[in-house]
C-alpha positions in Angstrom: 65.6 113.3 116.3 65.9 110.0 117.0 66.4 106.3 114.6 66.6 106.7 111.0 64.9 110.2 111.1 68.7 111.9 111.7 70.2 110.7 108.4 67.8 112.4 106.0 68.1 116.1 105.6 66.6 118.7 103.2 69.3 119.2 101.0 69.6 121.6 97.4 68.1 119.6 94.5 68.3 122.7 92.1 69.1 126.1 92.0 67.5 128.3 88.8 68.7 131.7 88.2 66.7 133.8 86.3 67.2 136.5 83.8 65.7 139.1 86.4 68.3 138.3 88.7 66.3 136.4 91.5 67.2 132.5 92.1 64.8 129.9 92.9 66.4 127.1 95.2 64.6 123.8 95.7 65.3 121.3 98.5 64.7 117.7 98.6 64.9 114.7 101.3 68.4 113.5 100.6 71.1 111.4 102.6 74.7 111.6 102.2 76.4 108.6 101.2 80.2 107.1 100.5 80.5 105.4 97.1 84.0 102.8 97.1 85.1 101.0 94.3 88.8 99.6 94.9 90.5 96.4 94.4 88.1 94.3 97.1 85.1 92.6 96.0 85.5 92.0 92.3 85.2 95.8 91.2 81.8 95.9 93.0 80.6 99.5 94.1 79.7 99.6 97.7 77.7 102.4 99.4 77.2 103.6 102.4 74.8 106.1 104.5 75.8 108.1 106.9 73.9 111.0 109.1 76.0 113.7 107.6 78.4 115.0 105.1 80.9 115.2 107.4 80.7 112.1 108.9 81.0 110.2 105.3 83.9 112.6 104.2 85.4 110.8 107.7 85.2 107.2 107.4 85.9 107.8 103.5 89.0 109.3 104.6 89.8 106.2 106.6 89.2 104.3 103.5 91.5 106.4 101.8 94.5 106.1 104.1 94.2 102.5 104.7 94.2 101.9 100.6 97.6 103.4 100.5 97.0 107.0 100.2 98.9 106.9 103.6 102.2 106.0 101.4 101.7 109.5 99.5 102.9 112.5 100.7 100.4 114.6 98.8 97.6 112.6 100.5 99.5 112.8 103.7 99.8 116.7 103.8 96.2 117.4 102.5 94.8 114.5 105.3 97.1 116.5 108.3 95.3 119.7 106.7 92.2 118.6 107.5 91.2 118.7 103.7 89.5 115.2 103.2 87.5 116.2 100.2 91.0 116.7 98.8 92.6 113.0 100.0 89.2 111.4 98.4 90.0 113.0 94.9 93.5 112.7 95.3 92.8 108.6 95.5 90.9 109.0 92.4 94.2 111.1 90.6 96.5 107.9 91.5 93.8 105.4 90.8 91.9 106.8 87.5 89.4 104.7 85.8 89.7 102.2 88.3 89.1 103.2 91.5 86.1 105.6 93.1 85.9 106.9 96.7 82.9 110.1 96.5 81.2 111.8 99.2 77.4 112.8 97.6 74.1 113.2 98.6 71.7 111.0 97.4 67.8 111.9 97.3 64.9 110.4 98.1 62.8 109.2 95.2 59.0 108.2 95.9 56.0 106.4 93.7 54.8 109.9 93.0 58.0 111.6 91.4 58.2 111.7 87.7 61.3 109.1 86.1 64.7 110.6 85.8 65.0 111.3 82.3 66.4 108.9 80.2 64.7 105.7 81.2 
């Protein structure tokens, strides 16, 4: 794979389980991003794409350290652990209602899908 191709994948959209037991997974074009909301930039939300979860959880992790999670020994531990998931939502803990730093997948929408509900 080669250009832009690499940073969309068929990711899980939904996942219905049924009364009979059986489960009926859909996948979508999606790309992962990293969602940052700190002190920079007037409260602004920046995103960013990146060709894979584990590449965003990465350079989020950077983020993380560099905004002074590398002052708390909490953050410190779970970062040495290898648990960035954890550092990202430990920033949130220490920062709440001000601060975001999230690894998601984002999907693809086109002309042809229907509205998210709601609008």
């Amino acid at each position: 794979m080669t250009g832009y191709a690499r940073f969309i994948k068929q990711l899980i959209s939904s996942r219905l389980y049924r009364p009979d037991g059986t489960v009926e997974t859909t996948k979508d074009p999606a790309v992962w991003t990293l969602a940052h909301r700190g002190y920079s930039g007037s409260g602004r939300l920046d995103v960013w794409v990146y060709p894979s979860r584990k590449t965003a959880l990465q350079e989020g992790v950077k983020i993380a350290m560099a905004c002074g999670m590398d002052e708390d020994k909490h953050a410190t531990e779970l970062f040495a652990a290898g648990r960035y998931e954890r550092v990202l939502q430990r920033y949130e803990d220490t920062h709440p209602e001000t601060h975001l730093l999230r690894v998601q997948a984002a999907f693809l929408q086109t002309a042809d899908d229907p509205a998210p509900v709601g609008l």
